[in-house]
C-alpha positions in Angstrom: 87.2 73.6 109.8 89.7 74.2 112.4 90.8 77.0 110.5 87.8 78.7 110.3 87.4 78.5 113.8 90.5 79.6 114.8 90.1 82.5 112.7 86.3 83.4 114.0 87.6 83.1 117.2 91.0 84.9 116.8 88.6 88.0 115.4 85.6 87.3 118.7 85.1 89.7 121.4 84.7 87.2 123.9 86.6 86.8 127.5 87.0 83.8 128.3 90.9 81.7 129.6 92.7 80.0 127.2 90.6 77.5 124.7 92.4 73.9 124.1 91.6 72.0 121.4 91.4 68.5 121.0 94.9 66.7 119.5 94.5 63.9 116.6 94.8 61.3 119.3 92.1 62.9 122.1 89.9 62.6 118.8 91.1 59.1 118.2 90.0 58.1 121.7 86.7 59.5 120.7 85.9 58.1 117.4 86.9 54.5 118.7 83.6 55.0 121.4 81.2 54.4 118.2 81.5 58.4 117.8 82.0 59.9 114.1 85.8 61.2 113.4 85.6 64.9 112.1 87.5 64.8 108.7 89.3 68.2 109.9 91.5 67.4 112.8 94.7 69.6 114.4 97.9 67.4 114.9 98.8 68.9 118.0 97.5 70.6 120.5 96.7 74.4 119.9 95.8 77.5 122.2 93.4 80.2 121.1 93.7 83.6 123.3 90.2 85.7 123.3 90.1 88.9 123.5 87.7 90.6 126.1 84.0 91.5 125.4 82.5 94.6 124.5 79.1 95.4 123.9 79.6 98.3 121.8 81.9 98.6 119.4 85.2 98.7 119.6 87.0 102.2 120.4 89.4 102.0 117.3 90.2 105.7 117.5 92.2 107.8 119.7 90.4 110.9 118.6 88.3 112.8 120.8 85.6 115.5 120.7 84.5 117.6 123.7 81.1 117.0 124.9 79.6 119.3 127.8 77.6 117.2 130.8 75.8 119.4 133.6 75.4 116.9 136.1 72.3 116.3 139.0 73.9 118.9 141.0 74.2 121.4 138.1 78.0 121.2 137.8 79.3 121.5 134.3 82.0 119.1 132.7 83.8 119.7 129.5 85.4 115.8 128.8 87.2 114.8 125.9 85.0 111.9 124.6 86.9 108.8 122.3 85.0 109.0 119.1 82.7 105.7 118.6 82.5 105.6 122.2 78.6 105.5 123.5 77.5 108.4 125.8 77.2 106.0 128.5 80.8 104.7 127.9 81.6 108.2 127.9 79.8 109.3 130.7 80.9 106.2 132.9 84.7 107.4 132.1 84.3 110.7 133.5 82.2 109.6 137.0 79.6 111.7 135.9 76.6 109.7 137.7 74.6 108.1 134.9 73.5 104.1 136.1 73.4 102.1 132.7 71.8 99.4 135.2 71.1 96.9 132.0 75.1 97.9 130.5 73.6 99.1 127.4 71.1 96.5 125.8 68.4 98.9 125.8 66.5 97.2 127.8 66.5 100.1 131.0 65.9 103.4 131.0 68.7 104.4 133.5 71.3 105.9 131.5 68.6 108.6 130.3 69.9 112.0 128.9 68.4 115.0 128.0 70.0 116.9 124.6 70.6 120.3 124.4 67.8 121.3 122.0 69.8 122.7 119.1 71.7 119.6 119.4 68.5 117.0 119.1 68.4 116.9 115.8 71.7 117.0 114.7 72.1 113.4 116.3 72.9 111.0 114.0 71.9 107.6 115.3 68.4 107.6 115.1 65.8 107.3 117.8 64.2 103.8 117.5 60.9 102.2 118.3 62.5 99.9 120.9 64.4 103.3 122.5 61.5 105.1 122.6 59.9 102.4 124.4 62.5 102.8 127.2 62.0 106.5 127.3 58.4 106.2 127.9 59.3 104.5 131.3 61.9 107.1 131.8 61.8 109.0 135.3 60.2 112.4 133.7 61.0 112.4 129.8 61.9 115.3 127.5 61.0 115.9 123.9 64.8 115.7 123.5 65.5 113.0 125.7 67.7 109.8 124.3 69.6 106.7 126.2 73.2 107.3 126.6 73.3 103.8 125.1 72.5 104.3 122.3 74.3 107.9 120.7 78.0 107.2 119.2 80.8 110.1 119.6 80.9 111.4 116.2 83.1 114.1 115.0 79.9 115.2 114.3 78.6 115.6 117.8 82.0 118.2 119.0 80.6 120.3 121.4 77.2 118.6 122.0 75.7 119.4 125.3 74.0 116.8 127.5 72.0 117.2 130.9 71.8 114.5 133.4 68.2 114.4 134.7 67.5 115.1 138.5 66.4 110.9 139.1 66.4 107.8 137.6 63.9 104.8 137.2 64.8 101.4 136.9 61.6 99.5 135.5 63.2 96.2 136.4 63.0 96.9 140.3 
């Protein structure tokens, strides 16, 4: 069992300081207080680093694709986006001023983007129920409108072209 955790943990995305586990004898202690003995105990005292936590995936890659923001003020930016990288990530990278107030759990609408129409529907990640939800609170929503959030840098997308809208609404103010 200690195994298994050492491995589940070794492969987690979570931040946290060093984790000690318990030695034969600190579990001695505690099965000698009428409590149960795991059959699975570490001889000696072990430390398990985790590694920091994400809530997107993991930018494996150190490929990039250029994607074109025009900004509040009109400006236009031509960044090299990391491919599997969110638009938000992406966007957040650059400074280009979208919120992401909720960090990406879909569950805002502040890191709303409008698609260059020839690019809508060449988007691979599709629009979902639960997005489209957010987008209906949205501060003045497009037919191509998506969540930063929730669009991956794909090979796929080199070249897309993304407009930050004019305002923002936070529902949960």
């Amino acid at each position: 069992m200690t195994n298994i955790l050492r491995n589940f943990l070794s492969r987690s995305s979570l931040l946290l300081p060093s984790l000690q586990l318990p030695t034969m004898r600190a579990m001695s202690v505690l099965s000698s207080s009428s409590m149960v003995r795991p059959s699975h105990c570490i001889e000696e005292r072990s430390t398990i680093l985790l590694r920091s936590f994400s809530s997107s995936l993991p930018s494996l890659s150190k490929k990039t694709v250029p994607i074109i923001f025009t900004d509040r003020d009109g400006d236009v930016h031509t960044v090299q986006a990391k491919i599997g990288d969110t638009l938000l990530e992406v966007a957040k990278e650059f400074d280009i001023d979208v919120e992401g107030a909720c960090e990406g759990t879909l569950s805002c609408s502040t890191c709303h983007l409008i698609l260059d129409p020839e690019w809508f529907d060449k988007i691979l990640d599709p629009l979902t129920e639960e997005e489209q939800d957010m987008l209906d609170l949205a501060y003045h929503p497009t037919d191509t409108s998506r969540l930063g959030c929730q669009i991956l840098v794909g090979k796929d997308l080199e070249g897309l072209k993304v407009t930050v809208p004019s305002a923002t609404r936070d529902i949960r103010n």
